[in-house]
C-alpha positions in Angstrom: -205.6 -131.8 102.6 -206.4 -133.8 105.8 -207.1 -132.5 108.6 -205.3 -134.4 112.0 -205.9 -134.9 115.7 -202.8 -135.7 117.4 -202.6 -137.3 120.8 -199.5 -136.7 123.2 -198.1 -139.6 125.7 -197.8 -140.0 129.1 -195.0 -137.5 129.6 -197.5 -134.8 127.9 -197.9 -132.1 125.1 -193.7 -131.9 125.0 -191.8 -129.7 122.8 -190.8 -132.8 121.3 -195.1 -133.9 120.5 -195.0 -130.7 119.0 -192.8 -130.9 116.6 -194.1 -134.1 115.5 -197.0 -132.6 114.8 -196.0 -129.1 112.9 -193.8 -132.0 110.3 -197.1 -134.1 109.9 -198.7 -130.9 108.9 -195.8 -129.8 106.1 -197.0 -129.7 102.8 -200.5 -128.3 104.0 -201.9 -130.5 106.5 -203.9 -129.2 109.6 -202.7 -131.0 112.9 -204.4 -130.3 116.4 -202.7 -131.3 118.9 -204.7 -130.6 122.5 -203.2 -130.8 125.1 -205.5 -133.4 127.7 -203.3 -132.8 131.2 -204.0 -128.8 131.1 -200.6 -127.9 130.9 -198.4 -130.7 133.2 -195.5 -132.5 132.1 -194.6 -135.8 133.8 -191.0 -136.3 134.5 -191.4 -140.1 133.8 -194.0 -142.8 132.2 -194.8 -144.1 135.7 -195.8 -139.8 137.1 -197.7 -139.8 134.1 -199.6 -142.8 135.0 -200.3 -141.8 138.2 -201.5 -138.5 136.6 -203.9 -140.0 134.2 -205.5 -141.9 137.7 -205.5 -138.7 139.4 -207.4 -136.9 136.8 -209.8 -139.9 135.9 -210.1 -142.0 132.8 -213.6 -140.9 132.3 -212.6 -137.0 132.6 -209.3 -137.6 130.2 -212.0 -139.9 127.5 -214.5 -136.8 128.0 -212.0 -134.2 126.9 -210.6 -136.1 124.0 -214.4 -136.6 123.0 -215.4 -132.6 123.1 -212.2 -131.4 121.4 -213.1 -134.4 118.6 -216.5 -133.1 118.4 -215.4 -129.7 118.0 -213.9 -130.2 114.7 -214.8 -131.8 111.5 -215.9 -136.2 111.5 -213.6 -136.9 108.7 -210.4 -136.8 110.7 -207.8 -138.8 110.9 -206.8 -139.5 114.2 -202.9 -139.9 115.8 -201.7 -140.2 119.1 -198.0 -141.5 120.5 -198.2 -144.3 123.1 -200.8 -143.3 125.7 -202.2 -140.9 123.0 -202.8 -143.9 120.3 -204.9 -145.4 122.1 -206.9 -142.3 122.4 -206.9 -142.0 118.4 -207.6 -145.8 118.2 -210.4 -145.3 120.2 -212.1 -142.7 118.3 -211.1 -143.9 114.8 -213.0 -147.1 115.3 -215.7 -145.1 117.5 -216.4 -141.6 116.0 -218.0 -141.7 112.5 -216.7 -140.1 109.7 -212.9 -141.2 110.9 -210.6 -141.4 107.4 -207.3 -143.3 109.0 -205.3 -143.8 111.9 -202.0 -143.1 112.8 -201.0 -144.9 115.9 -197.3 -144.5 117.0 -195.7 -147.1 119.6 -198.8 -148.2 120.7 -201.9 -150.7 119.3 -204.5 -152.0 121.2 -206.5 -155.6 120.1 -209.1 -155.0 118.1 -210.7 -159.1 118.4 -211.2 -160.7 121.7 -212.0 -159.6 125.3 -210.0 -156.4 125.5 -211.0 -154.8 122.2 -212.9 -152.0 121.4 -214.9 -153.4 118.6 -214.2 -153.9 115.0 -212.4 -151.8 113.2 -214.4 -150.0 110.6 -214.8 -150.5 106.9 -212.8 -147.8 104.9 -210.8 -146.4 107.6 -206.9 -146.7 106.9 -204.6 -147.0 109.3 -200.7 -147.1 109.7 -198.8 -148.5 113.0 -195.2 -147.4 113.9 -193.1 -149.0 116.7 -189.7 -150.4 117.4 -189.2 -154.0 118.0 -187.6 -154.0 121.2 -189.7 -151.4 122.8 -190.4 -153.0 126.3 -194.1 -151.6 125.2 -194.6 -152.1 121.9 -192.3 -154.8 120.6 -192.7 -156.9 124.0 -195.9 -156.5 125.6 -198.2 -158.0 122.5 -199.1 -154.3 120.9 -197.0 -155.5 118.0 -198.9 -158.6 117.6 -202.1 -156.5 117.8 -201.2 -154.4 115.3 -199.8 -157.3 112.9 -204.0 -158.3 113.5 -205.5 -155.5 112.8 -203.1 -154.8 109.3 -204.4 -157.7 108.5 -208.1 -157.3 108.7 -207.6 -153.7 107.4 -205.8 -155.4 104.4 -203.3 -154.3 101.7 -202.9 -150.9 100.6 -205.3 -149.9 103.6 -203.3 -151.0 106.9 -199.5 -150.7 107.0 -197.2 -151.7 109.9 -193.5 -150.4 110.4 -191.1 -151.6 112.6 -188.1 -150.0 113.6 -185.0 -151.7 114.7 -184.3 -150.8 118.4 -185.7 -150.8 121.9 -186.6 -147.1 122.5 -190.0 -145.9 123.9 -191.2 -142.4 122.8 -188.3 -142.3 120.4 -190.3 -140.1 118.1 -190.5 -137.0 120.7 -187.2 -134.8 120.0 -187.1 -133.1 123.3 -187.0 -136.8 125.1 -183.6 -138.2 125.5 -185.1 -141.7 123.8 -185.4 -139.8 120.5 -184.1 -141.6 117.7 -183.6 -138.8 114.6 -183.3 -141.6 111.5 -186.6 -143.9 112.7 -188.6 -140.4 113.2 -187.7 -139.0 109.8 -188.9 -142.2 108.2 -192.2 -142.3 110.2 -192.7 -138.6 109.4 -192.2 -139.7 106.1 -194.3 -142.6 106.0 -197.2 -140.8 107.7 -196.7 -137.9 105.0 -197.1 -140.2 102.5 -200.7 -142.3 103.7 -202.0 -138.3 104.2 -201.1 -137.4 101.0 -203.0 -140.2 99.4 -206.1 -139.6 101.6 -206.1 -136.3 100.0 
């Protein structure tokens, strides 16, 4: 069974995150899902920006980093929005990583803004809507359309939902969207069980 490291968004570790993660861990998965803002919730993306400045970049990287290293390396790492590119991060950094599952967000893995390469043997799946102001319209779409392609068939997958809803996989948000969520529970379900 794989064990998971879950990532929440901007708005926080939500009822809604939550969830997400206890139905990625039916069928005998482990999830973790830490929660990196010590208990606030943001009542909007844009307070949850400013919270992420408040606390530091450095500090929120540095407790990502010790709960990773608290666990086992061969992890596969999730995150939702803010939160995927936390798992993206560690996936192509952290040795050991089996997969990534990156939810509404992607960030370039070529040019001047990547991270570095993404590693050999690590799978990855990327779930988004197509209208999403953030996903489907600021170029994370594009870089995840890349990085399927360097991962290649059968290793990298990339859905894309009809609609233009941000967070719409967090129940307790009112952008959830029920049918795309069960299909990316799904979907995820599925690349886990074949990890194993």
């Amino acid at each position: 069974m794989a064990e998971i490291l879950l990532f929440h968004h901007l708005r926080g570790l939500t009822d809604g995150v939550r969830a997400l993660a206890e139905a990625l861990g039916a069928g005998g998965h482990t999830v973790h899902a830490p929660d990196l803002f010590d208990g606030e919730r943001p009542a909007s993306l844009e307070e949850g920006s400013a919270l992420t400045k408040r606390i530091g970049g450095d500090v929120l990287d540095e407790r990502a980093d010790r709960i990773a290293a608290g666990l086992r390396p061969d992890l596969v790492y999730a995150g939702v929005s803010w939160g995927a590119a936390i798992a993206q991060r560690l996936a192509q950094t952290r040795p050991g990583a089996r997969a990534a599952l990156l939810y509404e967000a992607c960030l370039p893995v070529t040019g001047e803004w990547a991270i570095g390469p993404w590693p050999d043997g690590v799978a990855v799946q990327v779930h988004g809507m197509e209208q999403d102001p953030f996903f489907g319209l600021e170029g994370d779409v594009d870089a995840a359309r890349e990085l399927i392609s360097i991962v290649g068939p059968g290793r990298g997958e990339l859905f894309v939902y009809p609609g233009d809803r941000h967070l719409f996989t967090d129940r307790s948000l009112p952008s959830y969207d029920a049918a795309a969520t069960s299909l990316v529970v799904s979907r995820s379900r599925d690349l886990l069980d074949r990890l194993g």
